[in-house]
C-alpha positions in Angstrom: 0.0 0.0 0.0 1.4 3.3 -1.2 1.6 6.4 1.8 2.5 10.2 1.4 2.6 9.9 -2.9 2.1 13.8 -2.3 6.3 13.8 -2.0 6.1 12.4 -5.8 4.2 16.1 -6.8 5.3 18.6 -4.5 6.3 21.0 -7.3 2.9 20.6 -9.0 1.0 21.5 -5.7 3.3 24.7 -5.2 2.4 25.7 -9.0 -1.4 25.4 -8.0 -0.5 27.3 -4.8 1.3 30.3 -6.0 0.8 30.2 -9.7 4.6 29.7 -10.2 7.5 27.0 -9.9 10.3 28.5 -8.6 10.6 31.9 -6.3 13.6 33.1 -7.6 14.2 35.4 -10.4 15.1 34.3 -13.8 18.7 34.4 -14.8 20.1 33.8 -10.6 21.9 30.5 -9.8 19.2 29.1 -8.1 16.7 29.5 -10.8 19.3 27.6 -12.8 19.9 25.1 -10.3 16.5 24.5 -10.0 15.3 24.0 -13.4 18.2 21.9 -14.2 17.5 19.4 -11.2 13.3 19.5 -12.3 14.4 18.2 -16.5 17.0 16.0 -15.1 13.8 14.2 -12.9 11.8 14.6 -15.9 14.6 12.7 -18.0 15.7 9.9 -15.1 13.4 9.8 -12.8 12.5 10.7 -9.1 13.5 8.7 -6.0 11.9 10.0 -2.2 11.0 7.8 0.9 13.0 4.8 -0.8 10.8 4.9 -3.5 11.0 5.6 -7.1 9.2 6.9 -10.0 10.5 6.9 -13.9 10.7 10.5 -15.3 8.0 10.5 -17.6 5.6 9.6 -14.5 7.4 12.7 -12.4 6.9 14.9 -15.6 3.0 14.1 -16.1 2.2 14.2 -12.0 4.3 18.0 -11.9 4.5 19.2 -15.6 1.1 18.4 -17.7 -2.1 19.2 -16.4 -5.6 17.4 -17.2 -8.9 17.7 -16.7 -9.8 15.5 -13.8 -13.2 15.3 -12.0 -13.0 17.3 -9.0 -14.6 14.9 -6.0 -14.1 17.6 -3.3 -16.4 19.8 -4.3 -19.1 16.9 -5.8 -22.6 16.2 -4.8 -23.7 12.7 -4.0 -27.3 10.7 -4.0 -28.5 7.5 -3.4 -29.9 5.2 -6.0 -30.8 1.1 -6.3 -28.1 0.8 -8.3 -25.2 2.5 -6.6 -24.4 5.3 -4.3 -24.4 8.2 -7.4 -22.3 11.6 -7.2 -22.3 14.5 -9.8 -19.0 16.4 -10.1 -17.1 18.6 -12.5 -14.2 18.7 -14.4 -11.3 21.3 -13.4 -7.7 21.8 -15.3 -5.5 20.1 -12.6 -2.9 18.3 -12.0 -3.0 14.6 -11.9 -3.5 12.7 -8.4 -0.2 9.6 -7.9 -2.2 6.4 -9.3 -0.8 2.9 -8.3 -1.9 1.8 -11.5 0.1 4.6 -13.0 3.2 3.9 -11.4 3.3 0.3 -12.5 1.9 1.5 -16.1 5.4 3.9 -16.4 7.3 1.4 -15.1 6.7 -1.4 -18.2 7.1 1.6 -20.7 10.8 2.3 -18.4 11.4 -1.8 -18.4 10.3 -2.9 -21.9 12.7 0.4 -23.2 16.0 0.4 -21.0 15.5 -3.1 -19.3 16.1 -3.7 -15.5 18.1 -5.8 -13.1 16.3 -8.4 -11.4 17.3 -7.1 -8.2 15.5 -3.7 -8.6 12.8 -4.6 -10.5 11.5 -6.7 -7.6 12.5 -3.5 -5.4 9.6 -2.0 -6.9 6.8 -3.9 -6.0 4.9 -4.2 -8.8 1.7 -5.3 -9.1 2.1 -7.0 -12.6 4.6 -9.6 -12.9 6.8 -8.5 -16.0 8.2 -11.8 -17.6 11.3 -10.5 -19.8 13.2 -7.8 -17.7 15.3 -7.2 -20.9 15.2 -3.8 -23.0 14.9 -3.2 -26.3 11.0 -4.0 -26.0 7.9 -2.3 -27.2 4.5 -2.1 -25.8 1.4 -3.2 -26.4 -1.7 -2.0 -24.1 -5.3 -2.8 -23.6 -7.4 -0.9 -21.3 -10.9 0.2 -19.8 -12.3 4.1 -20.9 -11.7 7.0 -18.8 -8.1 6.3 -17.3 -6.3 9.1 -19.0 -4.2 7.2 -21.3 -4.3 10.5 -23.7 -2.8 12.8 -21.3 -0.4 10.0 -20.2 0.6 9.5 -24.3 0.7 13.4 -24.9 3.2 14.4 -21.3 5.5 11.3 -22.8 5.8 12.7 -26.1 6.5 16.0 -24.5 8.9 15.3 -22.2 11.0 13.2 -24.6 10.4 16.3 -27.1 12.2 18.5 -24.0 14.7 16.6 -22.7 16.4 14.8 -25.9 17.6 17.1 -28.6 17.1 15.5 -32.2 14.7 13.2 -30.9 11.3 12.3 -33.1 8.1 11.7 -31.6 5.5 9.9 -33.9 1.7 9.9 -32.8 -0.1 7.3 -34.9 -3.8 7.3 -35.4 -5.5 5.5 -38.4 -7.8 8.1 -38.4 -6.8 12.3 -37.5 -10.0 12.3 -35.1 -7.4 10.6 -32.5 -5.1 13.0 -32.6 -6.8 16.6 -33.7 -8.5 19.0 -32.8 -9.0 17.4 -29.8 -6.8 14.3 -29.7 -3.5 13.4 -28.6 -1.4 15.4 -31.0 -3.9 18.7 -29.5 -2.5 17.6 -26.1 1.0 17.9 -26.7 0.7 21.3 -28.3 -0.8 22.1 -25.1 2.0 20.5 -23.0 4.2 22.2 -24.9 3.0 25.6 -24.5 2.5 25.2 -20.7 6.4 24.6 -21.2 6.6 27.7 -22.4 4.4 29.5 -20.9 5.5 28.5 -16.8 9.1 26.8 -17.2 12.5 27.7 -17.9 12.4 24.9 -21.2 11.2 27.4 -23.1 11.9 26.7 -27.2 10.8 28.3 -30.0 8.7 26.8 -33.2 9.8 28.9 -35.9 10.6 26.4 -38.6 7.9 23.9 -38.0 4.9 24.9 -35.8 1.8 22.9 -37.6 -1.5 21.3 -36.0 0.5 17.8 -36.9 4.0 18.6 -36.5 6.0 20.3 -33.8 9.8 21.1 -34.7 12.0 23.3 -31.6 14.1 25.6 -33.5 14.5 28.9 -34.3 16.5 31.3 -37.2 19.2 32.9 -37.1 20.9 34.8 -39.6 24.3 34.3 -41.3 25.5 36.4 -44.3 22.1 37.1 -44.6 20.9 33.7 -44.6 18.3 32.3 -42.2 20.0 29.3 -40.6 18.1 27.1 -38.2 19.6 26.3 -34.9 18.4 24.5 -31.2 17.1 21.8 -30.1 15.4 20.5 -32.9 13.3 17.8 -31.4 10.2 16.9 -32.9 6.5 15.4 -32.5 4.9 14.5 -35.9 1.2 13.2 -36.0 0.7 10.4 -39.1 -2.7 8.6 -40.1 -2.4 5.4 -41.2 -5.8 4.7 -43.1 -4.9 3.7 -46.5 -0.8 4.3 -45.7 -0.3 1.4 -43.7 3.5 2.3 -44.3 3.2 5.6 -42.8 5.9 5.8 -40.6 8.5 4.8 -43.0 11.9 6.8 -43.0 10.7 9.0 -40.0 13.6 7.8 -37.9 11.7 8.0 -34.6 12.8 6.9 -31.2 8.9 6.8 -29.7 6.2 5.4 -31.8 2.6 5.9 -30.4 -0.2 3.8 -32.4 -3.2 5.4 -30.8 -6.6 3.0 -30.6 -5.1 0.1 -32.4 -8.1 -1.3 -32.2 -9.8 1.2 -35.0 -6.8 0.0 -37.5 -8.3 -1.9 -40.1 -4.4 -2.4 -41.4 -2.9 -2.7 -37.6 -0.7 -5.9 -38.5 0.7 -4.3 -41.7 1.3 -0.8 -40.0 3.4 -2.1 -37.3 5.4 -4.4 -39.8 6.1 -1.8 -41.8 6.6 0.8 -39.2 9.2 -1.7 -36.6 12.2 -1.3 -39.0 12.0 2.7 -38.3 12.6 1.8 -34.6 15.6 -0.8 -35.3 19.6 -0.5 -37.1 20.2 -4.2 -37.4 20.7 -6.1 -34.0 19.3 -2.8 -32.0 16.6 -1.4 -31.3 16.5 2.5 -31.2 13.0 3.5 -30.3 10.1 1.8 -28.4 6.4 0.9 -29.8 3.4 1.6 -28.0 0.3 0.5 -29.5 -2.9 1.4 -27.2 -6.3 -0.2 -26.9 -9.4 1.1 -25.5 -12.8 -1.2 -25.0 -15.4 0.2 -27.0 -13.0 1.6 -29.6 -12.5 -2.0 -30.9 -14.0 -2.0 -34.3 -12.4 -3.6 -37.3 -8.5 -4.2 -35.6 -9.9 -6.1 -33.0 -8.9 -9.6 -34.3 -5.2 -8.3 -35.0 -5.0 -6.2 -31.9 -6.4 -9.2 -29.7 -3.7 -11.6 -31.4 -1.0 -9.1 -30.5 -2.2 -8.4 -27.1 -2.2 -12.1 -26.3 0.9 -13.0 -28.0 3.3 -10.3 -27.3 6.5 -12.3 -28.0 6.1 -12.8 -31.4 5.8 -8.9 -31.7 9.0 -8.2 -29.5 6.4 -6.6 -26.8 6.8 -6.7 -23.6 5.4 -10.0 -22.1 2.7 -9.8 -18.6 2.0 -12.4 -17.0 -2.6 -12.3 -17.4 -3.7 -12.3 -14.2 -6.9 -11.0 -15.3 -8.6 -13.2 -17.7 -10.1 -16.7 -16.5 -8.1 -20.0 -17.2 -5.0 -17.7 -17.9 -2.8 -19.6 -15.8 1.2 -19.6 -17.4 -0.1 -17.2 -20.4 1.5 -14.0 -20.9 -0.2 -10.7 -22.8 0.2 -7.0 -22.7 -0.4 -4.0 -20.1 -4.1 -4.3 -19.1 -5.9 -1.4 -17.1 -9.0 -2.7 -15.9 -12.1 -0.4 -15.3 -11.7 -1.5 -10.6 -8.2 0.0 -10.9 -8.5 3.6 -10.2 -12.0 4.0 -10.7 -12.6 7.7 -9.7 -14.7 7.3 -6.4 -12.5 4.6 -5.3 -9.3 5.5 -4.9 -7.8 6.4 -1.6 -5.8 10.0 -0.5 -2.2 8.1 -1.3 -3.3 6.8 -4.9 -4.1 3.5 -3.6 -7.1 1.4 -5.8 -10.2 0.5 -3.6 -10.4 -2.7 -6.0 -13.3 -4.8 -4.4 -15.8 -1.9 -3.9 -14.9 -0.5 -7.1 -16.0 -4.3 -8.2 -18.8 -4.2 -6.4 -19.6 -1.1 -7.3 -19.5 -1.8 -11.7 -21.3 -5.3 -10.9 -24.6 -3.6 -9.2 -24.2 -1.8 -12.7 -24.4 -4.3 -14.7 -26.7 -6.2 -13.1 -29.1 -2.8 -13.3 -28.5 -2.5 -17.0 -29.0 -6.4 -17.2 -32.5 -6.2 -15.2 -33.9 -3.2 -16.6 -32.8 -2.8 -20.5 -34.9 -4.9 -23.3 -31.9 -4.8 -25.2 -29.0 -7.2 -24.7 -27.1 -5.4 -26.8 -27.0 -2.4 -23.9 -24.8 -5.0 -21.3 -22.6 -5.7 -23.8 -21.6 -2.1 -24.8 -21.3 -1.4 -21.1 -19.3 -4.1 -20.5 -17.0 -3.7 -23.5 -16.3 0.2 -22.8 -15.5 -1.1 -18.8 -14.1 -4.2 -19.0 -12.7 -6.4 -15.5 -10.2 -8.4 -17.8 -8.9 -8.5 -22.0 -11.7 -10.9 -23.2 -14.1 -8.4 -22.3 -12.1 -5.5 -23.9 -12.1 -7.2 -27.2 -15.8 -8.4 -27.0 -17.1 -6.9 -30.6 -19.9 -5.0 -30.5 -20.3 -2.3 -33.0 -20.9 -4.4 -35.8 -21.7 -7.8 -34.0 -25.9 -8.0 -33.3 -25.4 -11.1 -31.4 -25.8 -11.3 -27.6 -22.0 -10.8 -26.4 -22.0 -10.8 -23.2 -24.2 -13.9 -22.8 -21.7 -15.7 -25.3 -18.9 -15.0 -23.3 -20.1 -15.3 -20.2 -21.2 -19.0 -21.7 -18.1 -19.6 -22.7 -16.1 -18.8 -19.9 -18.6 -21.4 -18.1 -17.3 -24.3 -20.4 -13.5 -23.4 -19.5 -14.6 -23.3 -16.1 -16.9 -26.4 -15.4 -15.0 -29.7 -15.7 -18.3 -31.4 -16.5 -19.1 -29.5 -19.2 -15.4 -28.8 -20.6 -15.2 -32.3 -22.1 -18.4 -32.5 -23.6 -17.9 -33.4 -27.0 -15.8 -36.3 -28.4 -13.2 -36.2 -31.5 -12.9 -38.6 -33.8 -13.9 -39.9 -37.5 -16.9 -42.0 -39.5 -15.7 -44.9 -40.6 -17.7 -47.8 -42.5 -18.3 -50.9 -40.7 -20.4 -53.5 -42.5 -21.6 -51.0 -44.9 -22.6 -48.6 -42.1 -21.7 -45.0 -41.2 -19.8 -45.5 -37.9 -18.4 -42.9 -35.3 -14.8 -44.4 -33.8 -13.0 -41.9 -31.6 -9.7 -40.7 -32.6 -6.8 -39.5 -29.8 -4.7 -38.4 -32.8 -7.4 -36.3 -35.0 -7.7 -32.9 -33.4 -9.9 -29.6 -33.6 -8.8 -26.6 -35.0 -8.5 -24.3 -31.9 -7.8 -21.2 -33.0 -9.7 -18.4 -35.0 -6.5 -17.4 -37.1 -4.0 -20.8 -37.0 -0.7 -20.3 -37.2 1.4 -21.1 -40.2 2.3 -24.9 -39.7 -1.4 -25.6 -37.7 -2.6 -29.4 -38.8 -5.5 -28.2 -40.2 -6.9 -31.2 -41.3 -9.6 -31.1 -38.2 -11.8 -33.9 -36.9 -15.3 -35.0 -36.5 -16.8 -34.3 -32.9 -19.8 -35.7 -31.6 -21.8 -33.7 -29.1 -24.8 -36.4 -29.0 -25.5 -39.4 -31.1 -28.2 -39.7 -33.6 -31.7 -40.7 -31.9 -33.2 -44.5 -32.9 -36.4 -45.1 -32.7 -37.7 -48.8 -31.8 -36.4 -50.1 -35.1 -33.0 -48.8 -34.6 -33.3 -46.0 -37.2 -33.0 -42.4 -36.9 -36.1 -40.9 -38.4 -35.4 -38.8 -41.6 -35.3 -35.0 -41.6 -34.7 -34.8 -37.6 -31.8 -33.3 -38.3 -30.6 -30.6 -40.7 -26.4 -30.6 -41.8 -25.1 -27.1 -42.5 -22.1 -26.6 -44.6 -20.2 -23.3 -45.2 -17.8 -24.5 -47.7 -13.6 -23.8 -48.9 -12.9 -22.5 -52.3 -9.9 -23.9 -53.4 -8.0 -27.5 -52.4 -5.0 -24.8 -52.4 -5.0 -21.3 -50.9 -3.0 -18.9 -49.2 -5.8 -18.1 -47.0 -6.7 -19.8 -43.3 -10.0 -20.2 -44.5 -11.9 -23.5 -43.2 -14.8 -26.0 -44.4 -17.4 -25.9 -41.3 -20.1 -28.4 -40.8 -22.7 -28.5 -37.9 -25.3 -30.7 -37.8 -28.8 -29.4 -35.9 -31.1 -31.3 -34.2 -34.8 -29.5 -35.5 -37.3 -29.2 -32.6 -39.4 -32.1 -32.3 -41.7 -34.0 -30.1 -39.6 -37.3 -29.1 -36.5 -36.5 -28.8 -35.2 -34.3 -26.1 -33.0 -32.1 -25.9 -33.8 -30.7 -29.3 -33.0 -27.6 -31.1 -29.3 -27.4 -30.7 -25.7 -28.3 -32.3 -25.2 -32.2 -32.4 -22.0 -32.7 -34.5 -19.5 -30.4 -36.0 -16.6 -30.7 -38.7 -14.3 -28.1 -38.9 -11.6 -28.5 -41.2 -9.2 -28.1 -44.2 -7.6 -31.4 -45.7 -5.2 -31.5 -48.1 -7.6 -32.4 -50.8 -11.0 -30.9 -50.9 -13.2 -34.4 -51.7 -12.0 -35.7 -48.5 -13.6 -32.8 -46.3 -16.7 -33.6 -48.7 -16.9 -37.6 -47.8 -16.3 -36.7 -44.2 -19.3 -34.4 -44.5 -21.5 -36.6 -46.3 -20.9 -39.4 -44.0 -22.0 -36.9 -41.5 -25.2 -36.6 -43.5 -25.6 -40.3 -43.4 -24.3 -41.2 -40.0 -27.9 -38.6 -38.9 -30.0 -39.4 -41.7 -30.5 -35.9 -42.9 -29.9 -33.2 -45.4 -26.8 -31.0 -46.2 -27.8 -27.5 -46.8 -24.7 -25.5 -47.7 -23.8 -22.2 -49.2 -23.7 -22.3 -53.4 -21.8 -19.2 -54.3 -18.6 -21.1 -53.7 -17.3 -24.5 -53.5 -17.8 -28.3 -55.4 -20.2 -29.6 -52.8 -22.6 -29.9 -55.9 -20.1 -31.2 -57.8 -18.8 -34.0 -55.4 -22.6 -35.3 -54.9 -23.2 -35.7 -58.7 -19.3 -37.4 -58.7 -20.9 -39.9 -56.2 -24.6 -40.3 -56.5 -25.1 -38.2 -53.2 -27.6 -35.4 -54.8 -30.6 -36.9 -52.5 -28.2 -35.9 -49.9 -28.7 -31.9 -51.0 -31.5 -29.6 -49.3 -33.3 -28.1 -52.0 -32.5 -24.3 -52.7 -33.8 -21.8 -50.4 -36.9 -19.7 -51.0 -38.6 -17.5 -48.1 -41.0 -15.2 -48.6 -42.4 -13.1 -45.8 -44.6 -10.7 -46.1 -45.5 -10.2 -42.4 -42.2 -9.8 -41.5 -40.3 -8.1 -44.8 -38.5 -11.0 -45.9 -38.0 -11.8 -49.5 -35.5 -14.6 -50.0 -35.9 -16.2 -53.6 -34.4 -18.8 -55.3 -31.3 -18.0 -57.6 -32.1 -21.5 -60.0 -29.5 -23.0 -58.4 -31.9 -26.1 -57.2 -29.9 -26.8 -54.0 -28.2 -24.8 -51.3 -28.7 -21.1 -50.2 -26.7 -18.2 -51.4 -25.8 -15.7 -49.2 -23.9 -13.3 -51.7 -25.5 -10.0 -50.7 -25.1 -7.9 -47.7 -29.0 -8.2 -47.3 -29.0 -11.9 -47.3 -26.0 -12.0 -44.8 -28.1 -9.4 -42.8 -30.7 -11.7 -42.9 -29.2 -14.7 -41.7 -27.6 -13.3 -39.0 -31.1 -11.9 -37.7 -32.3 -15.6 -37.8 -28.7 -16.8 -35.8 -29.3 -13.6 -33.0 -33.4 -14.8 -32.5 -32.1 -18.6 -32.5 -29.6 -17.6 -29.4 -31.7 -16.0 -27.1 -34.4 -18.5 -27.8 -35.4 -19.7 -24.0 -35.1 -23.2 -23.0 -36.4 -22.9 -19.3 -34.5 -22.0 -16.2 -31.9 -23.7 -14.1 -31.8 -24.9 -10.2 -31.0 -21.5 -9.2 -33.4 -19.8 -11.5 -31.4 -18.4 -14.2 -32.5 -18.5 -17.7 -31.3 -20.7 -20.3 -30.9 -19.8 -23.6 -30.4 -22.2 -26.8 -26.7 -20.7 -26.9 -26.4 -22.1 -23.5 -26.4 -25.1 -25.7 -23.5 -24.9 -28.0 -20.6 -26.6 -26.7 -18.0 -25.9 -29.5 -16.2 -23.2 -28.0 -14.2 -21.6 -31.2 -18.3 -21.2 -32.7 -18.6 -18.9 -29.4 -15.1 -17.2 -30.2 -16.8 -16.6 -33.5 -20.5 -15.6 -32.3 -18.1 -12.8 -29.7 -15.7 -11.9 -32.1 -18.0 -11.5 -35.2 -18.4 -8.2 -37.8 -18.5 -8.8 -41.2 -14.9 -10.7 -41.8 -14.3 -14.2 -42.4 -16.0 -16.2 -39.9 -16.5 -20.0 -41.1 -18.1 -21.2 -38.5 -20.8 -18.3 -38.0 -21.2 -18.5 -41.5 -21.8 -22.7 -41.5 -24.8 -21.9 -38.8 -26.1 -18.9 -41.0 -26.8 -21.3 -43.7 -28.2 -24.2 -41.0 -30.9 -21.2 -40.0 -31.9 -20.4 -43.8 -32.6 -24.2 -44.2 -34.5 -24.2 -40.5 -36.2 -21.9 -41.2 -37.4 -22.8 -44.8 -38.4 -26.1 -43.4 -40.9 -24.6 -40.8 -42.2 -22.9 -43.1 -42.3 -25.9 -45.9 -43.6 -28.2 -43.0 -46.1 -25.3 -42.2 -47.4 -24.8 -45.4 -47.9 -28.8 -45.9 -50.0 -28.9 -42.5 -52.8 -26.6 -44.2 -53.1 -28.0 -46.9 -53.5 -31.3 -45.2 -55.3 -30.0 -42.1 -58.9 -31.2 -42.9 -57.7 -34.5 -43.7 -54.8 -36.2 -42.1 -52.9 -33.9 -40.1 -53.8 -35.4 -36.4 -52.1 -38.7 -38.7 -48.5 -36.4 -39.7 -45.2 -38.1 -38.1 -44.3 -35.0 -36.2 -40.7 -37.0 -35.5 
């Protein structure tokens, strides 16, 4: 527990007391002294009461001021939900954060590298696993914690205290860092510098909304030559220039909201080499994430979060995600770690009643909104851990925050973590057998890594019902297919085949995943046997998508076309659906955004379809039945990439839901007749 952290920003409370820094006059010794000792801090650090703090931490608690909510003068009130205050927001200094201290610490670590003796001299509260330098940074984190003015006093200070250095602020769009982004900051910095220190340095060669230059003119047989410190912050966009940075030379690289990058991958590849000269590394990368601001880099930011190694980032040990034990990631700020509210007079984190405090919120938002798309935007924008950070939600309709809540349940729960068996369909005696397989594996990652066996494996979730006879009744079950283009692709593109159990009346449970197959042999006909095995093993149907593909063309090869669901027609009125045949005879196309739209409508209303309640009351959802647990990576991560899986259940709801309404239109015509006589299963 931290005590007296007011030591660490004794010069900014004197500045807020008096209006100045230091009482003696410009130009005496002791105004030199003293601003010589304050950028030395700034540049090294700050050590007091055995403790010490890195100087870009000194510099942002004395030299950068923020806007910070002022609690002293704030009103509270009392609600169900929580104990509510309204406050304002004052230009201030800011407050000694724990969080902070250990946040400028891995920037000091990853950069210069440490000894192990005084690394563990500073008590951390991360463990850092590789102590070495020459490191960059990678960091996720929850909304509101500052990381703007953090980013902008960094680039100051290295701007002031290392002449010739470049500073590069890296957006993919200019709304991050003007006119009142990060890049705004630092011009602001860098003015107060001016304005209240002795660092003043003139702009006269380069003093642009994007580009900061300290230098001035002076002339020499009548020419203007440019002298000083020449230090520099340039702001870059990287949308459409994913090789912005290239030649820039910088020694601090700031990627701000990586998550917005569309190109994040192919930015920092291209921009490392400005921060390296062979063997060295001459500059540091710091790529930030905030939850909420994930959009369409939140697959590449999530992989470089979680693998930080590979990226030459400075590894964490995650403490903060579930089922995490031995993994490494990046620097994660969770929404209980200086929570404004609940943080003490030293800095300190109140943790569990800021915990408490964000679950009574959730579960409000949870009990009163209609929409569960509301929890999972909350949840996202203040996440407790990195899987909630990267939940997508702004282009992602289905129910997040169940699905990974769901999820987390399988990891967690030994009796459900194994449910599901691997193996292949083999004939024995002229009949479809399942045989279980130690050596045929699942494909367990979204993106797999070059090398990845990708040859996948059949998994049985529950077997195929027989009646009496010992046969499984036909059309119980419905086989959806989202096929591979190529036998041959540079791609990581996979076959995926799950197999639905329809609702029906003897057979319980119903209405949920069965079987999957997801997969990418060698050779193409071999993922199209093992599928239409599958079809056979269930006695049913393969509905699959027909803009891409040789799933017609393997059937007609082997004399499986009875195996094909006829081609797709829907047409509702009531409910503005119009879904017509393309001539195609089988399959479903889904080549238009509006039929993509449309199927995912049907997965979202399919997922929060109730199924009861459990012992203890809480509802149960069909996605409560999925037990494949890269489908609910999928269902979480979704927006409108390449999602194999999502897009194998997309085409099993088209064919669901044409066969209601195929059955539905059979019952009228047959209801004065026979239709107390119909099989219903």
């Amino acid at each position: 527990m931290w005590i007296n952290t007011e030591i660490f920003r004794e010069e900014a409370r004197h500045f807020q007391k008096y209006g100045y820094y230091c009482p003696d006059p410009a130009g005496t010794v002791n105004y030199q002294r003293y601003w010589e000792e304050q950028l030395k801090r700034c540049k090294y650090g700050y050590v007091s009461g055995g403790k010490r703090i890195t100087g870009d931490h000194y510099n942002y608690l004395n030299f950068s001021q923020i806007k910070l909510t002022d609690e002293e003068n704030s009103s509270s009130l009392v609600t169900k939900a929580r104990k509510k205050k309204s406050g304002k927001k004052i230009i201030t200094f800011p407050d000694f954060w724990d969080f902070d201290y250990d946040y400028f610490w891995t920037l000091e670590i990853a950069e210069n590298g440490i000894k192990e003796k005084d690394y563990k001299d500073l008590s951390l509260d991360i463990k850092i696993l590789n102590l070495g330098g020459g490191q960059h940074v990678i960091v996720s984190k929850a909304r509101r914690k500052g990381f703007s003015f953090k980013n902008a006093s960094k680039c100051a200070n290295r701007y002031n205290h290392t002449k010739g250095s470049v500073s590069l602020i890296g957006a993919y769009e200019s709304k991050y860092l003007y006119p009142r982004g990060t890049m705004s900051m630092v011009s602001d910095y860098l003015n107060f510098y001016n304005e209240a220190t002795a660092w003043s340095k003139r702009r006269q060669a380069i003093d642009k909304v994007n580009h900061k230059r300290a230098s001035y003119f002076q002339k020499q047989s009548n020419i203007n030559i440019e002298k000083g410190y020449k230090s520099e912050v340039i702001a870059v966009t990287f949308k459409d220039k994913p090789d912005a940075a290239r030649g820039k030379d910088a020694s601090l690289i700031l990627f701000e909201e990586g998550g917005t990058f569309e190109n994040l991958k192919e930015a920092f590849w291209a921009t490392k080499p400005t921060v390296e000269d062979g063997d060295y590394v001459t500059g540091q990368i710091v790529i930030f994430g905030t939850g909420g601001d994930m959009e369409c880099g939140t697959i590449d930011f999530e992989d470089m979060f979680n693998n930080p190694e590979t990226y030459d980032m400075i590894p964490i040990e995650n403490r903060w995600d579930e089922h995490a034990d031995g993994l490494s990631c990046g620097f994660f700020f969770p929404v209980y770690n200086n929570k404004v509210g609940f943080i003490d007079e030293h800095g300190n984190s109140l943790a569990t009643e800021a915990k408490e405090s964000e679950i009574a919120i959730r579960d409000k938002i949870r009990r009163t909104s209609k929409d569960p798309k509301n929890i999972d935007m909350y949840i996202t924008e203040y996440p407790f851990n990195p899987r909630e950070a990267f939940m997508q939600v702004s282009t992602n309709i289905f129910p997040v925050a169940e699905l990974n809540d769901w999820r987390n349940t399988l990891r967690s729960n030994n009796s459900l973590k194994y449910v599901g068996v691997h193996g292949e369909l083999v004939y024995v005696d002229n009949v479809v057998s399942f045989r279980p397989n130690k050596d045929l594996k699942p494909i367990t990652k979204l993106n797999p890594d070059k090398g990845t066996d990708l040859r996948g494996c059949i998994t049985i979730y529950q077997t195929p019902y027989k009646d009496e006879e010992g046969k499984t009744p036909y059309g119980m079950y419905i086989v959806a297919n989202d096929p591979y283009a190529h036998d041959k692709s540079t791609g990581v593109s996979l076959g995926a085949t799950y197999v639905i159990k329809k609702p029906n009346m003897i057979s319980k449970p119903d209405d949920f995943i069965v079987a999957s197959y997801v997969g990418r042999p060698e050779i193409q006909d071999i993922y199209n046997e093992n599928m239409f095995k599958l079809a056979e093993y269930y006695n049913a149907k393969i509905g699959f998508e027909n803009d891409r593909g040789d799933v017609i063309g393997y059937a007609k090869r082997y004399k499986q076309l009875h195996r094909l669901m006829e081609e797709v027609s829907i047409i509702d009125k009531r409910n503005n659906i119009n879904i017509r045949g393309l001539g195609r005879n089988w399959g479903t196309s889904i080549s238009t955004p509006e039929r993509k739209g449309q199927g995912n409508i049907f997965i979202r209303d399919w997922l929060v379809t109730p199924r009861g309640k459990d012992e203890d009351g809480n509802r149960i959802l069909n996605l409560h039945m999925i037990y494949d647990e890269m489908l609910l990576e999928e269902l979480i991560k979704y927006n409108s990439g390449n999602f194999d899986r999502v897009s194998a259940l997309r085409v099993g709801m088209y064919h669901m839901q044409d066969s209601f309404r195929k059955e539905t239109k059979a019952a009228e015509l047959s209801f004065s007749s026979d239709f107390w006589e119909r099989d219903f299963f």
